[in-house]
C-alpha positions as CSV (number, residue, x, y, z in Angstrom):
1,X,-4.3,-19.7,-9.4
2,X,-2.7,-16.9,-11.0
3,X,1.2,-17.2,-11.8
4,X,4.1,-16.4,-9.7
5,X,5.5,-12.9,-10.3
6,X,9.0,-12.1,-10.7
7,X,9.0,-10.4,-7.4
8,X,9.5,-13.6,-5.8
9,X,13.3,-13.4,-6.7
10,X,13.9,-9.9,-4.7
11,X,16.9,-10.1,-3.0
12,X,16.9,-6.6,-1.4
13,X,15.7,-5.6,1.8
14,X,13.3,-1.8,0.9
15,X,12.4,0.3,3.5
16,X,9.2,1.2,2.8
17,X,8.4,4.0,5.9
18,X,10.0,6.1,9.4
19,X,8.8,8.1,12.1
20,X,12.1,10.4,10.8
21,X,12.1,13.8,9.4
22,X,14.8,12.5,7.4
23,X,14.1,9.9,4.7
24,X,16.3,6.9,5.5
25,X,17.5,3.4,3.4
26,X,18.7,0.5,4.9
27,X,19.8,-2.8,2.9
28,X,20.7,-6.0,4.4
29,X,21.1,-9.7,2.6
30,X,18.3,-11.5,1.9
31,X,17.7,-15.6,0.8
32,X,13.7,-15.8,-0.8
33,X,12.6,-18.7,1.0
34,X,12.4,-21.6,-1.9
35,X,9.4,-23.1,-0.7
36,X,5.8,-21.1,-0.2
37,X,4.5,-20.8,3.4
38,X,1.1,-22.2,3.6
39,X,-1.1,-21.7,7.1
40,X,0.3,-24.5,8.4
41,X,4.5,-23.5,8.8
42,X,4.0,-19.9,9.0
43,X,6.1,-18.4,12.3
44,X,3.6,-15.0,12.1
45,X,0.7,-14.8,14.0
46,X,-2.4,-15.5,11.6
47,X,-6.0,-15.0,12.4
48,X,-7.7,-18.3,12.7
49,X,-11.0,-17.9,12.3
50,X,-11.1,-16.6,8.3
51,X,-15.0,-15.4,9.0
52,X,-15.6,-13.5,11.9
53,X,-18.7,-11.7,12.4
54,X,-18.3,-7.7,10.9
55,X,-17.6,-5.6,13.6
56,X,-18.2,-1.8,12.6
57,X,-16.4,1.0,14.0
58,X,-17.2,5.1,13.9
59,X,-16.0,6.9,11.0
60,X,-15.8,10.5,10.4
61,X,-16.0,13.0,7.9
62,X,-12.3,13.8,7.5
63,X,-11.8,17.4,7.5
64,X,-10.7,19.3,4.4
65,X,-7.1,21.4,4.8
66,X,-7.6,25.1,4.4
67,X,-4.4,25.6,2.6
68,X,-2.7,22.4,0.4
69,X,1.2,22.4,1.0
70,X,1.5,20.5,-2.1
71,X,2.7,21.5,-5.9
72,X,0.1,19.7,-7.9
73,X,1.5,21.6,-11.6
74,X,2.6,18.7,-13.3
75,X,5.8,20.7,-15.4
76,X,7.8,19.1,-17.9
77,X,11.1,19.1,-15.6
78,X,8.6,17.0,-13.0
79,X,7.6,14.4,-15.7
80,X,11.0,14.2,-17.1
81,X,12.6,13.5,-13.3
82,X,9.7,11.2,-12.8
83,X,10.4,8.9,-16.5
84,X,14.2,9.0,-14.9
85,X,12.8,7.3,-11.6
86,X,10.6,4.8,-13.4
87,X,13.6,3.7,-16.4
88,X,16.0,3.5,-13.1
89,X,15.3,1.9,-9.9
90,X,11.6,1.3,-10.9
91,X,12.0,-0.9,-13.6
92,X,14.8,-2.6,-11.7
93,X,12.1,-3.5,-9.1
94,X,8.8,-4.2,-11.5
95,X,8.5,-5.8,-15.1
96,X,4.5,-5.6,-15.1
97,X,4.0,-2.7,-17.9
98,X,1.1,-1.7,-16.9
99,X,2.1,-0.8,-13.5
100,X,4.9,1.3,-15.1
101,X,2.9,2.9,-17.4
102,X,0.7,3.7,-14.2
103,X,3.4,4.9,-12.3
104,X,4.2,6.8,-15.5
105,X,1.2,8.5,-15.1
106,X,0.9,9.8,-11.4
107,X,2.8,12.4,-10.7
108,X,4.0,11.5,-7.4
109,X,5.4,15.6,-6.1
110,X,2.0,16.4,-5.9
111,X,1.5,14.2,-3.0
112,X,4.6,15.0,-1.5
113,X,4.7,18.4,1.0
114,X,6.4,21.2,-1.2
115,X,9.7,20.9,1.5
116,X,10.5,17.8,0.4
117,X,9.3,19.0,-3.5
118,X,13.1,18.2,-4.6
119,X,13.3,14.6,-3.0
120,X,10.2,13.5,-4.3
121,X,11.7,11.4,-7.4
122,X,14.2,9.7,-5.5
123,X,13.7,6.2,-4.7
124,X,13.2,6.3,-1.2
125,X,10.1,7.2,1.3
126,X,9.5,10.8,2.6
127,X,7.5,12.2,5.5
128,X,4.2,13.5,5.2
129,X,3.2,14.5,8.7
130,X,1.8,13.1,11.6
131,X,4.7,10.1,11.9
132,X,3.5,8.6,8.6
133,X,5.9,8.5,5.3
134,X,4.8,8.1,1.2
135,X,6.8,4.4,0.5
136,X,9.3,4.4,-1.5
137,X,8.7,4.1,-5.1
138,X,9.8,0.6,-6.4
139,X,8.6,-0.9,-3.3
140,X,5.0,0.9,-4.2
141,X,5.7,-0.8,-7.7
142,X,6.9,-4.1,-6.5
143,X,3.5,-4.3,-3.8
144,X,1.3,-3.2,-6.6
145,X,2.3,-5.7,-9.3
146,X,1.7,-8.8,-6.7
147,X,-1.9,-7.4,-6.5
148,X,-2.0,-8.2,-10.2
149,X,-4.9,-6.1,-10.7
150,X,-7.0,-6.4,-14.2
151,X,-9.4,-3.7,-15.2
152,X,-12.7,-3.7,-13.3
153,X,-11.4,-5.6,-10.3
154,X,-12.1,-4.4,-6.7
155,X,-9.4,-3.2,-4.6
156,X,-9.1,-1.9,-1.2
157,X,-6.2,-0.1,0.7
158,X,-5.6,0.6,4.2
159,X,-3.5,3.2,4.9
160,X,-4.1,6.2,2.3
161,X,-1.6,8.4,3.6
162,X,-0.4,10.7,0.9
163,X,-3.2,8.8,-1.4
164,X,-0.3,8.2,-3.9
165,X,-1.1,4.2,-3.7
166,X,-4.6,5.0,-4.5
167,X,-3.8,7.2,-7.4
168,X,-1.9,4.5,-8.7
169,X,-4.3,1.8,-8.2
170,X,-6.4,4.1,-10.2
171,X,-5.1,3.7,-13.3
172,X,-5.1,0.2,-13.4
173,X,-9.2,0.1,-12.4
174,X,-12.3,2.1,-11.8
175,X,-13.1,0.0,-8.1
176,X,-10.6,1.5,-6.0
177,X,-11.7,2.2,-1.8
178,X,-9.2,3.1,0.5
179,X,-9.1,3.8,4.3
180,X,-7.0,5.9,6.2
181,X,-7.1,6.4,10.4
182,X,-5.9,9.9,10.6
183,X,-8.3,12.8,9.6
184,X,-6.0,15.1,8.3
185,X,-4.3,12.7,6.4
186,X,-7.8,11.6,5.2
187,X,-8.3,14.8,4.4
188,X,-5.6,16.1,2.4
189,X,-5.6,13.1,0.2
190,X,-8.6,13.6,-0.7
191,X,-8.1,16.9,-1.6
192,X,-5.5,15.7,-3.9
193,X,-6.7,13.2,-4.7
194,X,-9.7,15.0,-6.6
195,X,-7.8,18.1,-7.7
196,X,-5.4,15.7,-9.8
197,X,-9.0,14.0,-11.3
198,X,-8.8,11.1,-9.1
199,X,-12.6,11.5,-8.0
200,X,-13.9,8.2,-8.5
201,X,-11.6,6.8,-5.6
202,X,-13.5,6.0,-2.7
203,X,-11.9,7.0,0.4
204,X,-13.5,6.8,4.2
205,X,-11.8,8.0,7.6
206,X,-11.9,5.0,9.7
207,X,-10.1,2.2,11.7
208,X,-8.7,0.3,8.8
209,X,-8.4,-3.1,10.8
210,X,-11.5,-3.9,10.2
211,X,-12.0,-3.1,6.4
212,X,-15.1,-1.6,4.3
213,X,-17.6,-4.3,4.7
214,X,-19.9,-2.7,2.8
215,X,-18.3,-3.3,-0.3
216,X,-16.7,-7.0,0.2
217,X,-15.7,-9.0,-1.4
218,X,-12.2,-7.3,-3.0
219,X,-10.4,-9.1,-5.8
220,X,-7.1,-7.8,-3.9
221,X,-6.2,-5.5,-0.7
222,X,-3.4,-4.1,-0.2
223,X,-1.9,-2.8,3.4
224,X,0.4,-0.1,3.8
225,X,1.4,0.3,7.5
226,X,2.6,-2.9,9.5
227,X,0.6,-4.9,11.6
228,X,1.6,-8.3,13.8
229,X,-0.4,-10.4,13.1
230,X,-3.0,-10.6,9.6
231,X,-6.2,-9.1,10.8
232,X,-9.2,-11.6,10.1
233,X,-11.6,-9.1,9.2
234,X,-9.2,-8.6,6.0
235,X,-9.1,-12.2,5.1
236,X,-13.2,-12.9,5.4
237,X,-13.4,-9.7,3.0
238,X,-11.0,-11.0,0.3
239,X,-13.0,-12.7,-2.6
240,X,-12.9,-16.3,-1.9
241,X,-12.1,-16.9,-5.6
242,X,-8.6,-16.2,-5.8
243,X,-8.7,-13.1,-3.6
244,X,-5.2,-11.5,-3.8
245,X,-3.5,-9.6,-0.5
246,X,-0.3,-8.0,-0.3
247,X,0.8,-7.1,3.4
248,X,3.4,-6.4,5.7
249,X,3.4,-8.0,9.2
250,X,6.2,-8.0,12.0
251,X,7.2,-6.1,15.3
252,X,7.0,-2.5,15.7
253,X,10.1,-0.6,15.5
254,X,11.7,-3.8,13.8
255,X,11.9,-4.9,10.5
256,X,9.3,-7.0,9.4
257,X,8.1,-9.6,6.6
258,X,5.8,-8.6,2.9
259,X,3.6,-11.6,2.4
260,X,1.5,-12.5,-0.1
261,X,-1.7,-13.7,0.9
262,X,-4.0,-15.3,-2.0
263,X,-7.8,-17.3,-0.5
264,X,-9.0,-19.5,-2.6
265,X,-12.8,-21.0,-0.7
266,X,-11.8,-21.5,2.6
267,X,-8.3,-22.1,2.0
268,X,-5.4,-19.4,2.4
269,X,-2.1,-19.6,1.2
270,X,0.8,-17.5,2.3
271,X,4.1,-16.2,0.5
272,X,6.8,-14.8,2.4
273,X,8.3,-12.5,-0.5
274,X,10.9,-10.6,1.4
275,X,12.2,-8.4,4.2
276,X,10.9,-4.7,4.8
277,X,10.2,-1.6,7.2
278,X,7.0,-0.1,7.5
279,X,5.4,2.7,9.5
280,X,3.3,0.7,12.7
281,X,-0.1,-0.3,12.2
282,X,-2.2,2.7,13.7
283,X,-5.2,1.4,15.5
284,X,-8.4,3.3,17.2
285,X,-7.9,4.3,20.7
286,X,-8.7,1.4,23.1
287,X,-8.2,-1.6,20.3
């Protein structure tokens, strides 16, 4: 089993998406619990059946935007705003450097709409349409060093939004598949996605719940919008050797719990890491 990261220790409570026009941050205390949850003291909802029989939903070919509202010029005042953001509240958050020198990399305004072009290097989550939000940036750090990615690992994503995650998860491997619900969400981050080089990233337009069979196991997943209760399709498609998840679960409209999920055969083993607010979990119509 891999080591424990230095996340563990977080103390803050990040906010990490809202239905708002407004970007928001909220803090409250925090106490890590001192003793990992296992499957067998966990108060969240957990699928019991780690197995169940793929269940395959429509898909669509997500439309591509006519016009990008996005600034995808990567100037030096944008890289220079985005070092300040990664020395500051990033490195605060993450110690892992290469996930900094990812982050480094990305150039998060591009997937950011051009009204919000001035915000997007402060450490908090912005909207991006259709009630969904890109997280705020050392909580995109902190949930991307728990993966603990190496090169040439598998990893999937629900929840592409902006496709900044994906980007980022990018430069840390070449096996990258993400899934997001909404078409023109799908859409634009794709878009962006392969204007900024980032072709290789497999993205699909589906119901995210039940995962990308096709292409299971993944060495880590990585959820981005908050379910309640850990979907089971997720867990049978984690590799069963040390398969690493990272995921929010709670109420909606609440605050919930990031756990850290890691399957190991048929055993899995549960983190609670520490207290955040997501977007809801969107689901097809009718599930």
């Amino acid at each position: 089993m891999r080591p424990r990261i230095a996340i563990l220790m977080c103390a803050a409570l990040l906010v990490a998406g809202c239905d708002q026009d407004t970007p928001a941050i909220d803090t409250l205390p925090f106490e890590p619990s001192s003793t990992p949850a296992t499957t067998s003291d966990l108060s969240t909802p957990i699928a019991s059946d780690p197995t169940p029989t793929p269940t395959f939903r429509p898909t669509e070919l997500a439309p591509t935007p006519a016009s990008l509202d996005r600034e995808l010029e990567d100037s030096p005042t944008q890289r220079a705003r985005r070092q300040q953001l990664i020395a500051g509240p990033v490195s605060s958050a993450v110690s892992d450097a290469r996930v900094l020198a990812a982050m480094s990399a990305v150039p998060r305004h591009a997937f950011v709409p051009t009204r919000y072009l001035d915000q997007a290097y402060n450490d908090y989550p912005l909207p991006i349409g259709h009630g969904q939000t890109i997280s705020q940036p050392s909580l995109v750090g902190m949930m991307t060093e728990m993966l603990d990615l190496a090169p040439g690992e598998r990893v999937l994503e629900i929840g592409t939004g902006s496709g900044y995650q994906a980007a980022i998860l990018a430069e840390l491997t070449d096996q990258v598949y993400t899934i997001e619900i909404i078409p023109e969400l799908a859409g634009t981050a794709r878009r962006i996605l392969d204007e900024l080089g980032y072709t290789d990233v497999h993205t699909l337009r589906a119901d995210g719940y039940y995962g990308w069979w096709e292409h299971a196991p993944f060495d880590a997943i990585i959820v981005t919008a908050a379910p309640d209760h850990l979907p089971a399709p997720l867990v049978a498609q984690l590799s069963p050797d040390g398969g690493r998840m990272v995921i929010p679960i709670g109420p909606v409209g609440g605050y919930q719990s990031l756990w850290l999920v890691e399957r190991n055969g048929d055993a899995i083993d549960m983190q609670r890491v520490l207290d955040v607010r997501f977007v809801p979990f969107t689901r097809e119509s009718g599930d």
